[in-house]
DOTOR-320725 format. One record per residue: residue in three letters; x negated, y negated, z of N, C-alpha, C in turn. Coordinates in pm, 1 decimal. Each point is the difference from the previous one (the first is absolute). Example, Ala and Ser with C-alpha at 12.3 -4.5 7.8 and 13.67 -1.06 7.14 Angstrom:
BEGIN
code|n_c1|n_c2|n_c3|ca_c1|ca_c2|ca_c3|c_c1|c_c2|c_c3
ALA|-1319.0|569.0|780.0|89.0|-119.0|0.0|-90.0|-120.0|0.0
SER|35.0|-105.0|-72.0|-82.0|-119.0|6.0|77.0|-109.0|73.0
***
This chain:
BEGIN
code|n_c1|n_c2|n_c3|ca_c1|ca_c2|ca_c3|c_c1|c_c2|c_c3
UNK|6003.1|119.5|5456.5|-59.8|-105.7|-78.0|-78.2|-90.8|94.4
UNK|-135.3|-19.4|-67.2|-71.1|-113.4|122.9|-10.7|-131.7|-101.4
UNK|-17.7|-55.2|123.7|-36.1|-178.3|-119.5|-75.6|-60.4|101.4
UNK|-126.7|-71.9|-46.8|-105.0|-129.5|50.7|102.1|-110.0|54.6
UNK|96.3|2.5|-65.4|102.9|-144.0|31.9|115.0|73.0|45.3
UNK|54.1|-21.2|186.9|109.5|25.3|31.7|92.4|-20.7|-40.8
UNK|39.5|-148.8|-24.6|117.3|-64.8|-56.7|52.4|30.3|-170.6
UNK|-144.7|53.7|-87.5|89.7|0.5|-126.8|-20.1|178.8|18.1
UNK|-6.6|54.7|101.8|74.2|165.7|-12.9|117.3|-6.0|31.1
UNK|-4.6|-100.3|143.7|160.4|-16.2|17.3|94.6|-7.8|-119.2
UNK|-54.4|-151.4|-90.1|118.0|-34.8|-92.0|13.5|146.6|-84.6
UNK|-118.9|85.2|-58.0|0.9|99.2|-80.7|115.1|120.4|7.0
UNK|-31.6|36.1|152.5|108.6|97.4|72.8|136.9|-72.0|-43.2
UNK|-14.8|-91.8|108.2|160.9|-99.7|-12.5|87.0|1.9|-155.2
UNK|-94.9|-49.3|-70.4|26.6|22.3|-211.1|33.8|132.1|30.8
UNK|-57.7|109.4|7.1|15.1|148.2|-31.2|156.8|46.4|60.5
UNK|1.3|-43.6|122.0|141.4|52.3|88.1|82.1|-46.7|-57.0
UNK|21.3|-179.1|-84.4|87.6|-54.9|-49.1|-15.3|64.5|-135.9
UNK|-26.1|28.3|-76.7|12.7|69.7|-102.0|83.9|131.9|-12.0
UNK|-78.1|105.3|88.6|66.0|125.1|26.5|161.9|-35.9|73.5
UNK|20.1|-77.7|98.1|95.0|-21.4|-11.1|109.8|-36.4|-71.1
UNK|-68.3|-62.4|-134.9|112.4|-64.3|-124.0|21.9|101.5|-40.6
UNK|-119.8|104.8|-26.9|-21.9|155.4|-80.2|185.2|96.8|56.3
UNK|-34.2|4.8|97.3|70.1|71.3|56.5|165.8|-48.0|-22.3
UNK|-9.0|-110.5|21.8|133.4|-31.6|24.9|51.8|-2.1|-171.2
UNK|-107.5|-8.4|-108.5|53.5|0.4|-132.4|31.4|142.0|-29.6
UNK|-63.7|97.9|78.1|19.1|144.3|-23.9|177.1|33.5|74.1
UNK|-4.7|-41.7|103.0|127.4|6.7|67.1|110.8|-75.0|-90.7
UNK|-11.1|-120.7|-30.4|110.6|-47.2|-88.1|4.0|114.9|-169.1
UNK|-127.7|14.4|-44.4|34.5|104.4|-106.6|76.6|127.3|48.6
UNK|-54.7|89.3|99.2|96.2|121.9|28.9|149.1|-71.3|54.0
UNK|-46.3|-101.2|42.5|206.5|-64.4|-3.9|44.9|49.3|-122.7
UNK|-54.4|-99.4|-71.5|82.4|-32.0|-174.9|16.6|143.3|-50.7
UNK|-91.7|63.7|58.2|44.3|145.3|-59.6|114.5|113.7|32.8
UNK|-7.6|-36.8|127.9|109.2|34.1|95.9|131.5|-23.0|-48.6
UNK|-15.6|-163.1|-36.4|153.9|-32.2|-43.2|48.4|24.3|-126.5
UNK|-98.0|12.4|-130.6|-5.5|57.3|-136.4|29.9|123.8|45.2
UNK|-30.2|88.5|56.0|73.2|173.0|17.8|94.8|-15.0|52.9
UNK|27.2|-63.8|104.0|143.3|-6.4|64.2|119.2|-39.5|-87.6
UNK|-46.2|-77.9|-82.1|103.8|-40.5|-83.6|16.9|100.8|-107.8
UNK|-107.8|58.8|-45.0|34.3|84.0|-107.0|55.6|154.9|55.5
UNK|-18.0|5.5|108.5|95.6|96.8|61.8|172.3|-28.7|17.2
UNK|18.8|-128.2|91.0|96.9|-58.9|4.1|82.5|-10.7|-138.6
UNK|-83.2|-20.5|-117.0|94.9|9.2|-155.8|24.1|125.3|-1.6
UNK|-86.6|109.1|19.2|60.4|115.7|-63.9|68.2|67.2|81.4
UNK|4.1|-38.8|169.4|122.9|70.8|50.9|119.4|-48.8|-4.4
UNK|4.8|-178.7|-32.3|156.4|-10.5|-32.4|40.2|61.5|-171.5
UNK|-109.9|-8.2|-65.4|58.5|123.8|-120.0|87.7|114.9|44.2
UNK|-66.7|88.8|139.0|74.5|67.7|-2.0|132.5|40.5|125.4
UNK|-14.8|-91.6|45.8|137.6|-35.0|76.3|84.2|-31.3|-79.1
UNK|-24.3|-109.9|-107.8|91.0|-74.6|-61.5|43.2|189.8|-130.9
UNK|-77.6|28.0|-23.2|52.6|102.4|-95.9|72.6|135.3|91.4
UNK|-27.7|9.5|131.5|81.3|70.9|96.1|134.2|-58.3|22.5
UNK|10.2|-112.4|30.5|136.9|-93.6|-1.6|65.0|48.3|-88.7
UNK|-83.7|-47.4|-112.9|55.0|36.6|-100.0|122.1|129.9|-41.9
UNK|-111.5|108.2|32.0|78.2|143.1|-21.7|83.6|37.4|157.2
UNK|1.8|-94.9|58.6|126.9|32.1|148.5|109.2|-51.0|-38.0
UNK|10.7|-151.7|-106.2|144.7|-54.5|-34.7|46.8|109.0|-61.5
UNK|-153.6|48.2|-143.7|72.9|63.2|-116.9|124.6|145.6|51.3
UNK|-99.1|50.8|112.8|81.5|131.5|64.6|111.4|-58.4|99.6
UNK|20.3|-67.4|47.2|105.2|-41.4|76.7|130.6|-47.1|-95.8
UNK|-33.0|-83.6|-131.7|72.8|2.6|-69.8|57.1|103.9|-126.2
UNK|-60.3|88.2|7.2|29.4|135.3|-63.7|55.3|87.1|88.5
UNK|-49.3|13.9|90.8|84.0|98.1|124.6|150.2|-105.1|68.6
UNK|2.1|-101.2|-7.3|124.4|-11.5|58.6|-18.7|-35.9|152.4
UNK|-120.0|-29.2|37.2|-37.2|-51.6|129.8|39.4|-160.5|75.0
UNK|64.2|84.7|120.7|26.6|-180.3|12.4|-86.4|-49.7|110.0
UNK|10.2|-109.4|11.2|-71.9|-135.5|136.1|76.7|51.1|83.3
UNK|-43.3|50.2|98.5|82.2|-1.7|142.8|35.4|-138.3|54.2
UNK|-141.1|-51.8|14.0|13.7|-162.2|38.4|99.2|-66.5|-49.1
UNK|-16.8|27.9|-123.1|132.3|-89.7|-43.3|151.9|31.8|22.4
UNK|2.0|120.3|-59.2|116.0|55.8|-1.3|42.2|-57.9|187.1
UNK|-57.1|102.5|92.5|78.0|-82.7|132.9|20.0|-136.8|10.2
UNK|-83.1|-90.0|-47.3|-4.9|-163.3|9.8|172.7|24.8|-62.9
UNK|-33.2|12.6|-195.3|176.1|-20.8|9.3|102.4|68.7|30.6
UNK|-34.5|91.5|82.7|109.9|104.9|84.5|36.9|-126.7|120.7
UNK|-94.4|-34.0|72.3|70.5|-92.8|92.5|51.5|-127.1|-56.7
UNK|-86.3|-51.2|-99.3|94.2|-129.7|-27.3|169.5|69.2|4.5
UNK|5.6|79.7|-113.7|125.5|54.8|-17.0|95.9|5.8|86.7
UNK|-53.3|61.1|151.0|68.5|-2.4|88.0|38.3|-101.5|62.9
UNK|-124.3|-106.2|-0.4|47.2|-126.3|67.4|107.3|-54.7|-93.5
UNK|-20.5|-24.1|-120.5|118.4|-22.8|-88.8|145.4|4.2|57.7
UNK|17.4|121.7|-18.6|87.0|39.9|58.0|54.2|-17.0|124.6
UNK|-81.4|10.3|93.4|25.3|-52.5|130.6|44.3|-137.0|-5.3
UNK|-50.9|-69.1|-48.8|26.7|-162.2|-37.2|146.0|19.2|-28.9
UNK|30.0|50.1|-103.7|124.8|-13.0|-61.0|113.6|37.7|45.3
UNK|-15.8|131.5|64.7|119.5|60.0|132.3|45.4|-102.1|122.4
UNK|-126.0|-65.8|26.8|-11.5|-96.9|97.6|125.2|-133.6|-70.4
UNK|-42.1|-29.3|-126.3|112.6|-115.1|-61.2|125.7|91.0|-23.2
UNK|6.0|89.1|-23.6|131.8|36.1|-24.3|59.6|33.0|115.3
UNK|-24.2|44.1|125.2|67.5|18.1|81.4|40.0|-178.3|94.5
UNK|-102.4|-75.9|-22.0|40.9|-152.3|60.8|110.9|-66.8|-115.1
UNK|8.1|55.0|-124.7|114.1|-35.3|-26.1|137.5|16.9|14.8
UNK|-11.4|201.2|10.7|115.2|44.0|44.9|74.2|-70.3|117.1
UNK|-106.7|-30.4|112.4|15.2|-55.5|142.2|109.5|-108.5|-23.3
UNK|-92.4|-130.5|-107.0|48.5|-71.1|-42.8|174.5|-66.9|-31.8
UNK|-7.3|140.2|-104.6|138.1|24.5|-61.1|105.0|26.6|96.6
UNK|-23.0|129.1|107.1|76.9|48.0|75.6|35.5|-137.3|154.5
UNK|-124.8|-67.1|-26.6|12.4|-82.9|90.2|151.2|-108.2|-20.6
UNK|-6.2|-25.1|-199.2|94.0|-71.6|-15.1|138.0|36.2|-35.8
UNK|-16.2|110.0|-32.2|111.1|85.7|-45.1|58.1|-10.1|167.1
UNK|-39.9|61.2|96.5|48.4|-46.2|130.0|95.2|-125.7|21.7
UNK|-69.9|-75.7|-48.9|3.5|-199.8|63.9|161.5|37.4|-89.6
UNK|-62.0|36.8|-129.6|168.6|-48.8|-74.8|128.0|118.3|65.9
UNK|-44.0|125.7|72.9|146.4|44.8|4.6|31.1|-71.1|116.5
UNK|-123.0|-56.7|104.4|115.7|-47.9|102.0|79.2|-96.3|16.1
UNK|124.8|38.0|76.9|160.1|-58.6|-41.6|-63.5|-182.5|88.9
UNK|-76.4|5.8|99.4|6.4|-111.1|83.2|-90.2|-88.8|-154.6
UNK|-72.9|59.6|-36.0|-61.9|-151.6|-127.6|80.9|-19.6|-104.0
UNK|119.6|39.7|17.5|68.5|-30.9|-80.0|32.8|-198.0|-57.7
UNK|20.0|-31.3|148.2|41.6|-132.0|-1.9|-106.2|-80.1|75.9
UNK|-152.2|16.9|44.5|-42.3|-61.3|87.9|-80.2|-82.7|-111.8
UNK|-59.4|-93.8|62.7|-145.2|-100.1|-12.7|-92.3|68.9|-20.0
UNK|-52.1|107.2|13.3|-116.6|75.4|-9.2|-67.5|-10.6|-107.9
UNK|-91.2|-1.4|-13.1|-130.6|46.0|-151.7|61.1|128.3|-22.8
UNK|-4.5|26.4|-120.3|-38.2|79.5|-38.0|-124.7|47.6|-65.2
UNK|-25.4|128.8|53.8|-167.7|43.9|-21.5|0.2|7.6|-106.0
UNK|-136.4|-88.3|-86.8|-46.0|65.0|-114.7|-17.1|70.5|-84.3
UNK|17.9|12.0|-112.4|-38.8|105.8|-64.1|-100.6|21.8|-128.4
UNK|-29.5|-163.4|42.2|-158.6|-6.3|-100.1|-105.0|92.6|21.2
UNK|-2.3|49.9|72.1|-67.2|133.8|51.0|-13.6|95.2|-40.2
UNK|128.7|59.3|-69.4|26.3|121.6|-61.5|-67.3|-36.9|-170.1
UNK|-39.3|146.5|-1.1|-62.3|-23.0|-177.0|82.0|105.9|-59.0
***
């Protein structure tokens, strides 16, 4: 492009670059918006079908008789700790008991000052 007047080719160009530049960047934000309109309409129809796969993994797990491993061990160990817990109290009671059953056969507490041990302890 030539022009008689330097300064208003300048502004002319200058207008033109700022323009094409808005151009562009409105083209880029449209293939965005489009981008994200397909993405999403993909995103709906594959949780359709996860969610309808889920679906038919409970339905067969609960028709076949399938169990959670995860779980099942989770309450396999509680169970055990349970238990462990509880062997643990029953044997500090036995201790307990035998401790006092002791105190009472011997002949020397018969007549002394001594405490006698507790037995708020025992359940």
């Amino acid at each position: 492009m030539q022009s008689t007047h330097p300064n208003l080719g300048a502004d002319i160009i200058n207008q033109l670059m700022e323009e094409y530049g808005d151009y562009t960047k409105e083209l880029k934000n449209k293939t965005a918006d489009q981008m994200i309109v397909f993405i999403d309409s993909r995103m709906s129809v594959i949780k359709g079908e996860l969610d309808s796969v889920q679906d038919k993994m409970l339905r067969y797990s609960q028709e076949n008789n399938l169990i959670d491993m995860l779980k099942q061990t989770s309450n396999y160990f509680g169970n055990i700790s349970k238990a462990d817990k509880s062997i643990n109290d029953q044997q500090l009671q036995y201790m307990i008991a035998e401790g006092i059953e002791s105190y009472l056969k011997n002949k020397k507490n018969e007549f002394d000052q001594v405490v006698v041990p507790s037995s708020f302890s025992l359940k």
